[in-house]
C-alpha positions as CSV (number, residue, x, y, z in Angstrom):
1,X,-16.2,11.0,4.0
2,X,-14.9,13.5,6.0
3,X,-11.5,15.9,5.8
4,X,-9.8,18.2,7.8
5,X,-6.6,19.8,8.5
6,X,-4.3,19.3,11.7
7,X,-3.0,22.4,12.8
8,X,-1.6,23.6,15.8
9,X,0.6,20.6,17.2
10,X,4.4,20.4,17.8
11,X,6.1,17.6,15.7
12,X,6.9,15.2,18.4
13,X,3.1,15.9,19.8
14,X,1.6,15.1,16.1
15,X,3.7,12.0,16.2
16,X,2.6,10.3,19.2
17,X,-1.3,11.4,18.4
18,X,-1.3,9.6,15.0
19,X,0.5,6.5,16.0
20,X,-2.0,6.2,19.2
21,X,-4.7,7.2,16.9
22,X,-3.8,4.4,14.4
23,X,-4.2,1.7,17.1
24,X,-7.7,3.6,18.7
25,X,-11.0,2.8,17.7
26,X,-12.1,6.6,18.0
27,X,-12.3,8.8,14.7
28,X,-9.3,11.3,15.1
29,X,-11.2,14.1,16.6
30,X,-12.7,12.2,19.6
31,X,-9.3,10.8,20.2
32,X,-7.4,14.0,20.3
33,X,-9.7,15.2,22.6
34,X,-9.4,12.3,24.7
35,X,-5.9,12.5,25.2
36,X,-6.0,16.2,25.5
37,X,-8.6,15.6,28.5
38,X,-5.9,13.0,30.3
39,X,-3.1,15.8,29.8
40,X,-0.8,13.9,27.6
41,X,-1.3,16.2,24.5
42,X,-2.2,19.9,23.9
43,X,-5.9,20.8,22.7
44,X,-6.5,19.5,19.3
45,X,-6.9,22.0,16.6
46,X,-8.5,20.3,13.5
47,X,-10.2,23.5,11.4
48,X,-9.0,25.7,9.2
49,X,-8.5,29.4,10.9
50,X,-9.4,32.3,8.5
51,X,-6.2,34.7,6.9
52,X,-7.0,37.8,5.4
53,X,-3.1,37.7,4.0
54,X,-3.7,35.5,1.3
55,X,-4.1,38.3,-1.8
56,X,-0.2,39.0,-0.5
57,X,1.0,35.8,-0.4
58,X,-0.2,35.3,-4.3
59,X,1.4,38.7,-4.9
60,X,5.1,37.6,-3.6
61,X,4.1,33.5,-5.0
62,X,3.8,35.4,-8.6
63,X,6.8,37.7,-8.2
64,X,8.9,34.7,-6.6
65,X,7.7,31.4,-6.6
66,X,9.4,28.7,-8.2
67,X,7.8,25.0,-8.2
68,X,10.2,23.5,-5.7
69,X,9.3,26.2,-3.2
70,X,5.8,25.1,-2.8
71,X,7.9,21.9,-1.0
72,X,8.3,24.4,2.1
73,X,4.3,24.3,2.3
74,X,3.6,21.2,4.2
75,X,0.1,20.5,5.4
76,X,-1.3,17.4,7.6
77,X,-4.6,16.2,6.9
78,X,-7.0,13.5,8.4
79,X,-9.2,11.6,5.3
80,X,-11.6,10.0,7.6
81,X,-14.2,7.5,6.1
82,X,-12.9,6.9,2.9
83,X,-12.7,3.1,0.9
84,X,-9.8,1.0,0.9
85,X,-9.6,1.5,-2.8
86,X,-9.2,5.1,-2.3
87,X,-6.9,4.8,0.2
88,X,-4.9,3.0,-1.8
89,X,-4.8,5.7,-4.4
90,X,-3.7,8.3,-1.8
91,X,-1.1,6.0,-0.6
92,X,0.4,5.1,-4.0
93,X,1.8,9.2,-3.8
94,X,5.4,8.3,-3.5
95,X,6.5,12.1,-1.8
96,X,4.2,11.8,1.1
97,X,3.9,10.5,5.2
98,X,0.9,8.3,5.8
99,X,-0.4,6.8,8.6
100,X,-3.4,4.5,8.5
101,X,-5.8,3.0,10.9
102,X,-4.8,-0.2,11.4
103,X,-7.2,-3.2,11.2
104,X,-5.6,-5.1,13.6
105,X,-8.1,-3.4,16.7
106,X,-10.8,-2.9,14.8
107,X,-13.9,-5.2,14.6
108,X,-14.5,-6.4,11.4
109,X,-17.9,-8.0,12.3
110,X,-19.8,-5.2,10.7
111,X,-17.1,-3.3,8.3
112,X,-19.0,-0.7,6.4
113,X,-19.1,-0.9,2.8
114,X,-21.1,2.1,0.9
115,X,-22.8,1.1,-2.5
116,X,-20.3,3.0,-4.9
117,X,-22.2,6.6,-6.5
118,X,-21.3,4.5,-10.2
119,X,-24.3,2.0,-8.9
120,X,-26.7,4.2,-7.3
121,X,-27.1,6.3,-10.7
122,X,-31.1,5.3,-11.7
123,X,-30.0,6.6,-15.1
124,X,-27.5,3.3,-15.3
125,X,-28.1,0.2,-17.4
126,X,-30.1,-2.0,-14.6
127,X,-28.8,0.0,-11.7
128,X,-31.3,-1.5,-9.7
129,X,-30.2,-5.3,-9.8
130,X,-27.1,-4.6,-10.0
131,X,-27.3,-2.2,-6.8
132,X,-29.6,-4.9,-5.2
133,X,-26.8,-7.8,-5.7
134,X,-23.9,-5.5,-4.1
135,X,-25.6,-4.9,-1.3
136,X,-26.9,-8.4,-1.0
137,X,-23.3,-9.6,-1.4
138,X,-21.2,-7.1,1.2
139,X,-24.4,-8.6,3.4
140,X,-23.1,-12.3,2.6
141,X,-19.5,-11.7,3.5
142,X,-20.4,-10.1,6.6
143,X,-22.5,-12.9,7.5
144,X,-19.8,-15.0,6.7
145,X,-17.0,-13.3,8.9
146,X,-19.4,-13.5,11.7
147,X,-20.0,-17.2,11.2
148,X,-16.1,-17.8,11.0
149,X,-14.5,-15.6,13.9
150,X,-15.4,-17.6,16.9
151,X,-14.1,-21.0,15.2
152,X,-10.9,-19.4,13.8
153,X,-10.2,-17.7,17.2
154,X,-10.2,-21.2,18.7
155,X,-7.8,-22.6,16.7
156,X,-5.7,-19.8,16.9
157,X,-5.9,-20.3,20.6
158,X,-4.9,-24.1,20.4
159,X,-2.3,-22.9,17.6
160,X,-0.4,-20.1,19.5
161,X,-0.8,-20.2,23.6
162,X,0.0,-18.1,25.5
163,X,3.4,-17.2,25.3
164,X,5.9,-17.5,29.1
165,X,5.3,-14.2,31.1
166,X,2.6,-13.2,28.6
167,X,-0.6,-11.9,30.2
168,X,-4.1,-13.4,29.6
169,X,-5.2,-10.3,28.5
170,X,-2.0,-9.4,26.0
171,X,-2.6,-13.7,24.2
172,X,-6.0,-12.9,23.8
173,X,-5.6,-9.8,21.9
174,X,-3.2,-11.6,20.0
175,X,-5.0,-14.4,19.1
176,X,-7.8,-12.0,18.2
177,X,-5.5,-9.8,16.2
178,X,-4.5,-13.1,14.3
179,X,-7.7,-13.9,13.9
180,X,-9.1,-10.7,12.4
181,X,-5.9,-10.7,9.5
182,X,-7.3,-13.7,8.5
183,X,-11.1,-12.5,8.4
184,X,-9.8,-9.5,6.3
185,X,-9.4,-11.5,3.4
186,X,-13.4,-11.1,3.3
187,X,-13.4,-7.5,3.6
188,X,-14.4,-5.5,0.5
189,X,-12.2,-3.1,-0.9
190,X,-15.0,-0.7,-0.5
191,X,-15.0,-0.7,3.0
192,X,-14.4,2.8,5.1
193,X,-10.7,3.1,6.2
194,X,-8.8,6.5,7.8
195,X,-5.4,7.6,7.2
196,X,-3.5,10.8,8.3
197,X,-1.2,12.2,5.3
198,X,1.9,14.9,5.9
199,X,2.4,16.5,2.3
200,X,3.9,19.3,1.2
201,X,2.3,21.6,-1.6
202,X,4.2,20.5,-4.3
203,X,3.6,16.5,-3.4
204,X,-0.4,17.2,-2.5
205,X,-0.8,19.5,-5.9
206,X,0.2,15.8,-8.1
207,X,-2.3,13.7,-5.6
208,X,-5.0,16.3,-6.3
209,X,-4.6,15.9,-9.5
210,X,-4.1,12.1,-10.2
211,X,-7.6,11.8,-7.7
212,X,-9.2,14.6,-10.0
213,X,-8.7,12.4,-12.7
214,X,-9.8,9.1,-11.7
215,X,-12.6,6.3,-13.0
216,X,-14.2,6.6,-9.2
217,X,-16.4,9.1,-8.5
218,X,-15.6,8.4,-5.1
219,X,-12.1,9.7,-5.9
220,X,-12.7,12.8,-7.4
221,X,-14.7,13.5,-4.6
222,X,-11.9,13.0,-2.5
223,X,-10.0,15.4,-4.6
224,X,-12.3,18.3,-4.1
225,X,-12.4,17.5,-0.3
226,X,-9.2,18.1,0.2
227,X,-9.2,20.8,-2.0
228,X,-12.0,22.4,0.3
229,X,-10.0,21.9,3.5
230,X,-6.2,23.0,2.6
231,X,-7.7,26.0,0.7
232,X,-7.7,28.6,3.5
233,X,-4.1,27.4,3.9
234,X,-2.8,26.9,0.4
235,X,-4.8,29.3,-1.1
236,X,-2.1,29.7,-4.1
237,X,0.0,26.7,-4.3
238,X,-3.0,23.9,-5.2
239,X,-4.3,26.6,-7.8
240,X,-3.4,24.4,-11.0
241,X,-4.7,20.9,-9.3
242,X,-7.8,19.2,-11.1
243,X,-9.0,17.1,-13.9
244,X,-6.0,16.3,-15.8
245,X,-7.1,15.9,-19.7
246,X,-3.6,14.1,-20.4
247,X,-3.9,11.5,-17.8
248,X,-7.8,10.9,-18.8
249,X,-7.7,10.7,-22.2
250,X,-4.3,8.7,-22.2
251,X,-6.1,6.1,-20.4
252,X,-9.1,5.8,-22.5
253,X,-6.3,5.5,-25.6
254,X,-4.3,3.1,-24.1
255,X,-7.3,0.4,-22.7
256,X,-7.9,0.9,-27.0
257,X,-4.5,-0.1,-28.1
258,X,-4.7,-2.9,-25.6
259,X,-7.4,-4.6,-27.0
260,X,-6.3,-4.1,-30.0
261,X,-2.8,-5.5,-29.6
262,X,-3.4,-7.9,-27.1
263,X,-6.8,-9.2,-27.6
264,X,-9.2,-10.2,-24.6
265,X,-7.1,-14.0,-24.5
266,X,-5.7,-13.7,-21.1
267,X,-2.7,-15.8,-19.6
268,X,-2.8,-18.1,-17.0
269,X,-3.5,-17.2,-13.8
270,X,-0.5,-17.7,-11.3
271,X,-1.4,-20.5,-8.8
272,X,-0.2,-18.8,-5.9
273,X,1.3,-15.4,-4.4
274,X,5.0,-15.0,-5.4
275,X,7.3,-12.8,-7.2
276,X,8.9,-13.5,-10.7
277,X,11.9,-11.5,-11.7
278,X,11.3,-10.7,-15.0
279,X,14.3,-8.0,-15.6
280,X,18.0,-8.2,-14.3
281,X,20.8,-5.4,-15.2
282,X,23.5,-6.7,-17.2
283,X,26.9,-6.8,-16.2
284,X,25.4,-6.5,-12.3
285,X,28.7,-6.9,-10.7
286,X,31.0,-5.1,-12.8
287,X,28.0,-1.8,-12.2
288,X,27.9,-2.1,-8.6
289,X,32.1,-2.3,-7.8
290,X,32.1,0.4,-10.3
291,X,29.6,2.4,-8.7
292,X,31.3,2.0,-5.4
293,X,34.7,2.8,-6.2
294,X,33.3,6.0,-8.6
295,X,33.1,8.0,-5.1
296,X,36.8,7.8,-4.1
297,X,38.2,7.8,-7.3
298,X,39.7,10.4,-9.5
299,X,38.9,8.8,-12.6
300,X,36.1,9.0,-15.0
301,X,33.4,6.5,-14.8
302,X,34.4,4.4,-17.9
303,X,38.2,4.4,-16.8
304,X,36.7,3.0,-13.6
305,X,34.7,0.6,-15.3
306,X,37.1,-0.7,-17.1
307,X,39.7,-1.6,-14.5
308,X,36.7,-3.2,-12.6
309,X,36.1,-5.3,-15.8
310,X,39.8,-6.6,-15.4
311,X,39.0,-8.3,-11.8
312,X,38.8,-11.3,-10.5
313,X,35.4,-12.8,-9.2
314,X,37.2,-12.7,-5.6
315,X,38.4,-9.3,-5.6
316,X,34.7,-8.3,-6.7
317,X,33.2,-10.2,-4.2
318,X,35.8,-8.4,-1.6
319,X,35.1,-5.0,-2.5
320,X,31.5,-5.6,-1.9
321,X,31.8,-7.5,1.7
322,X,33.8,-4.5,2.6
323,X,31.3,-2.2,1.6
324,X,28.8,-3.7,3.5
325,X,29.8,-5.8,6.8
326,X,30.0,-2.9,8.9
327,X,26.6,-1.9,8.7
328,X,24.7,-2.2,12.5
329,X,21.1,-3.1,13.1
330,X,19.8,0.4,11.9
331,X,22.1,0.8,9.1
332,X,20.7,1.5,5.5
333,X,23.2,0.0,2.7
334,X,24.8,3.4,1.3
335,X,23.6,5.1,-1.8
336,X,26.0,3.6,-4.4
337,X,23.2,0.2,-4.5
338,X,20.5,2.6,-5.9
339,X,22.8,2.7,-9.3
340,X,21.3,-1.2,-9.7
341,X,17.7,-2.1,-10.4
342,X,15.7,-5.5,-10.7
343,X,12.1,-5.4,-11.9
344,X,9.8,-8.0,-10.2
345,X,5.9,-9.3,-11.3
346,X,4.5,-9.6,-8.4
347,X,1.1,-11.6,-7.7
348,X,-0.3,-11.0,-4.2
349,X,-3.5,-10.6,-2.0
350,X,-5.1,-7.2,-1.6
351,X,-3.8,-7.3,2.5
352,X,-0.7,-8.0,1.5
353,X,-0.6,-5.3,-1.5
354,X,-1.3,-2.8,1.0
355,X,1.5,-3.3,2.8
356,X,3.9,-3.7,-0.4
357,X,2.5,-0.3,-1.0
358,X,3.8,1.6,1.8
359,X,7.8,0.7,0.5
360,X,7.3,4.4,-1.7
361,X,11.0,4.1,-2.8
362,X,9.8,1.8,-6.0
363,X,8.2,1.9,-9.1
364,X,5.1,0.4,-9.6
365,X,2.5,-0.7,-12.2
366,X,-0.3,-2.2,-11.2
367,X,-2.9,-4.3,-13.4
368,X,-6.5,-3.9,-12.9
369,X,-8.5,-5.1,-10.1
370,X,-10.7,-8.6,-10.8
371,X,-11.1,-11.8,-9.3
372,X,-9.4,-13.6,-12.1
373,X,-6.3,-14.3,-10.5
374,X,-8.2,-16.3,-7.4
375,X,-8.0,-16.1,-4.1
376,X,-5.8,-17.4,-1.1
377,X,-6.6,-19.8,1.5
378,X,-4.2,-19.7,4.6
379,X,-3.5,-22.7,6.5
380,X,-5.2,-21.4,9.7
381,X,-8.4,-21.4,7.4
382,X,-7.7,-25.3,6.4
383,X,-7.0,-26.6,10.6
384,X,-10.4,-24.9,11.9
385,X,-12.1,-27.2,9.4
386,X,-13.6,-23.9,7.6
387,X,-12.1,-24.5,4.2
388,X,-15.0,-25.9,2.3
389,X,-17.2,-23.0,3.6
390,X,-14.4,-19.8,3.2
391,X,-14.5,-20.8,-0.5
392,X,-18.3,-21.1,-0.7
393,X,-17.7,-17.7,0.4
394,X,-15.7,-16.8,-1.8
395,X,-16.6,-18.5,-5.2
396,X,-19.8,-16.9,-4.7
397,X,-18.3,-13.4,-4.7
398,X,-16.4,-14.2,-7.9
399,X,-19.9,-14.7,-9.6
400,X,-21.6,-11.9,-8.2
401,X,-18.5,-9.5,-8.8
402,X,-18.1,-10.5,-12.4
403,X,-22.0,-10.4,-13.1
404,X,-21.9,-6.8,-11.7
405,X,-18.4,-5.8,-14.0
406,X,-19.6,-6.9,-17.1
407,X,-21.8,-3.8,-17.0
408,X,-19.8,-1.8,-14.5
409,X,-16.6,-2.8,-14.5
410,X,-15.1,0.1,-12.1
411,X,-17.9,-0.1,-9.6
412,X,-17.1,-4.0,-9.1
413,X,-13.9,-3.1,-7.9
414,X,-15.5,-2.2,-4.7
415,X,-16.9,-5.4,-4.0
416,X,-13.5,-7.5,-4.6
417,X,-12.3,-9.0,-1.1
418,X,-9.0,-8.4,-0.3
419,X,-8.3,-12.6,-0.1
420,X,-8.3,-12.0,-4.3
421,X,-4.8,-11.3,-5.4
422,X,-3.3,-8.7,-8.2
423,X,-0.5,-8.3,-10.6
424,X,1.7,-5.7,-10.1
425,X,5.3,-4.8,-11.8
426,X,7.4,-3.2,-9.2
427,X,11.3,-2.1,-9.8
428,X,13.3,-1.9,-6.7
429,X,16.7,-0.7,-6.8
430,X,19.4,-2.5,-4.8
431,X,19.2,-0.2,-1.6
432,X,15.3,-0.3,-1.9
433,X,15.4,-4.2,-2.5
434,X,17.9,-5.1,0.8
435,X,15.6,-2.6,2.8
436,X,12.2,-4.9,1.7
437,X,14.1,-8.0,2.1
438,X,15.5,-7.9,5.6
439,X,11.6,-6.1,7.4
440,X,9.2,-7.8,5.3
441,X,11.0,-11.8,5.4
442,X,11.0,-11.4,9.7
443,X,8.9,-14.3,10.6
444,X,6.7,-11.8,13.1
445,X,4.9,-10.2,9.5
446,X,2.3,-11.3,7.2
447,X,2.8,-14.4,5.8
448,X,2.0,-13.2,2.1
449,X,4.4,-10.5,2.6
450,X,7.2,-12.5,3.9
451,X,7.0,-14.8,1.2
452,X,7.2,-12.5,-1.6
453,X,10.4,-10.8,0.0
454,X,12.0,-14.5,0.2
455,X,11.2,-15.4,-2.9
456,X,12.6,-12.1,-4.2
457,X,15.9,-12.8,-2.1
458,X,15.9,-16.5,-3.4
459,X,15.5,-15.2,-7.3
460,X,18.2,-12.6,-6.7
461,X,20.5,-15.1,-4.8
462,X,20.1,-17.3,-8.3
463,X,20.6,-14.7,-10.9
464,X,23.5,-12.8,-9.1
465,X,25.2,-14.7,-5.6
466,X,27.1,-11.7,-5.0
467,X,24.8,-9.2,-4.9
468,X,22.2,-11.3,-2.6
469,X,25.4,-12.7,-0.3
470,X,24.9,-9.5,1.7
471,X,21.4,-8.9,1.9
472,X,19.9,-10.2,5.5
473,X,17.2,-12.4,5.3
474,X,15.0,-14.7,7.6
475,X,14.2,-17.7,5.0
476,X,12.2,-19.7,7.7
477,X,8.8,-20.7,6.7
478,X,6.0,-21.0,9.1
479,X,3.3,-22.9,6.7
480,X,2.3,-21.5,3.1
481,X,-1.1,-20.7,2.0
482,X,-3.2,-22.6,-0.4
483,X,-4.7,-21.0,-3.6
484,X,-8.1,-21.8,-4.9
């Protein structure tokens, strides 16, 4: 694990070094300096300089400070060598800019995946079987993405040619990149990742603490990395961020009540990524008109509502068209959608959860991470002839994984390959929900992705066709995955 500030760059230059650097194979450091060394960016500063002013600043914080003025504080930092799982955690801060290393150019023969500090403990209930079966299992799926690549890079080859005025060089790294997204369903969630986060004090104070406070010691270490390298900069403003008693022992209270209410009978697994929408406003259309109208109007909101109840499904529909049609290809709807929510289970592979993750503007409540809820199969997997042996693969995992959770359950987690899907509630409002829908259905995304936003289009388009007649959408399917 490794942490450090990025000082020193202009905004455009710190820009254009993390998108390059997403897209490099080189940790950030070696990177900057390698673009520094071509003269396309200035020298890289990544240390933290030392300020004797701080015992001021605290002074004039104490006299004058106000919580929203520690948003003025912003601070970029590189977590380098950190797990997916933890990753996830730091991306799941909604107030925050992230960039991470994209998977996509990385080889994936030999992903590295650290046994988690829950298993290497020798004080542990049979830490040394259980540690011996981890690292006999992150062995196995290694072996097993080796074994695969070549064959699935072949049949991606005969799949998708090479396009008309595409290089050789350009459809090969295609095919490849095709071919790794698929091998990534074998990748533990402890695997190493790097991201870049821009937060300001405020934002980065709330991350510290939810980190402080989680299950994985991994996490907590995190927390007082980051701690240790925004210090010199933020010597006042992270002062309160740690262990948070509330969010621990709420936790621990409400796994209790769950059991107790709910039992350890589980439902049915869902037989296949997809999205369920499990709460719709009432009286959608009457809301959103209102909402619309409420702007230009000098009338109080019920008054409006109440004229808007009095119209005709046409003149509804109308008022909406025309607040809508004249959006261009980088219009966002305007801000009168956000007054209308759906809430949406979602069940979807770890990949495509990390992408579902970076749309901030939602709420989300995700359930625990097992293997209960099986794994996907894409149809690439199925034409190479590799099927029978991906889910040897795979069904071997499961029984590894749950032999190591039912004595401990949070260090498992690590092992879980991101081909096993999760259950997540997520709330979108309107805006947030047309923004999803017209990136994530374009056919050029991932396939879990763009299934989830058509079938959240498709369940919207049922429950209210005037609301979903104006959302753009690209409903053609390209094959669908199979589910164990």
């Amino acid at each position: 694990m490794r942490v450090q500030r990025i000082d020193g760059y202009a905004p455009e230059d710190l820009a254009a070094l993390l998108s390059s650097w997403a897209r490099s194979p080189d940790d950030l450091a070696a990177h900057a300096r390698a673009l520094h060394e071509r003269n396309l960016l200035p020298r890289p500063v990544l240390r933290d300089p030392p300020d004797g002013r701080a015992a001021g600043r605290a002074q004039l914080l104490e006299a004058y400070g106000h919580g929203s003025n520690a948003e003025h504080a912003v601070v970029h930092l590189a977590l380098e060598n950190i797990s997916l799982l933890a990753a996830r955690a730091v991306l799941d801060s909604r107030l925050g800019s992230f960039t991470e290393k994209s998977g996509r150019f990385r080889s994936l023969g030999d992903a590295d995946v650290p046994v988690p500090r829950e298993l290497a403990d020798p004080s542990s209930t049979g830490s040394h079987a259980v540690y011996a079966a981890f690292v006999e299992q992150v062995d196995r799926l290694a072996a097993a993405r080796r074994t695969f690549q070549r064959p699935l890079e072949q049949q991606i080859e005969r799949a998708h040619p090479r396009l008309a005025g595409e290089s050789e060089e350009d459809a090969r790294e295609r095919q490849k990149a095709a071919a790794r997204r698929l091998l990534r369903h074998l990748v533990p969630l402890g695997a190493l990742s790097s991201l870049c986060v821009t937060l300001n004090a405020r934002s980065l104070g709330g991350m510290l603490t939810k980190l402080a406070s989680a299950e994985e010691a991994e996490q907590r270490s995190l927390a007082d990395a980051i701690r240790a390298a925004v210090q010199p900069a933020l010597p006042s403003l992270i002062e309160f961020a740690g262990p948070s008693a509330y969010r621990i022992d709420t936790r621990q209270a409400l796994a209790s009540w769950t059991e107790e209410l709910l039992g350890a009978t589980r439902s049915p697994t869902a037989e296949s990524n997809g999205a369920v929408l499990v709460r719709t406003p009432d009286h959608v259309e009457e809301r959103l008109v209102a909402a619309i109208l409420y702007r230009h109007a000098d009338h109080g909101y019920r008054a409006v509502r109440t004229r808007v109840a009095g119209l005709d499904q046409d003149t509804r529909q109308a008022v909406v068209d025309d607040y809508l049609r004249r959006r261009g290809r980088h219009d966002e709807p305007l801000r009168e959608l956000e007054h209308v929510q759906y809430t949406f289970e979602v069940t979807l592979d770890g990949g495509a959860l990390r992408e579902v993750v970076r749309h901030r503007l939602t709420s989300r409540t995700a359930q625990p991470i097992t293997v209960r809820h099986g794994y996907l199969v894409e149809p690439e997997i199925v034409d190479a002839g590799l099927e029978e042996g991906w889910r040897a693969v795979l069904d071997d995992a499961t029984e590894t994984i749950e032999q190591i959770a039912a004595t401990h359950p949070v260090a498992a987690r690590a092992l879980v390959p991101l081909g096993f899907r999760q259950r997540v509630l997520i709330t979108w409002n309107l805006r947030g929900l047309h923004y999803f829908v017209q990136l994530r259905s374009r056919r050029n995304g991932n396939r879990s992705v763009r299934h989830i936003a058509q079938d959240v289009y498709r369940q919207v388009e049922r429950a209210h066709p005037l609301v979903a007649r104006s959302m753009r959408v690209d409903l053609d399917d390209e094959g669908s995955a199979q589910t164990r």
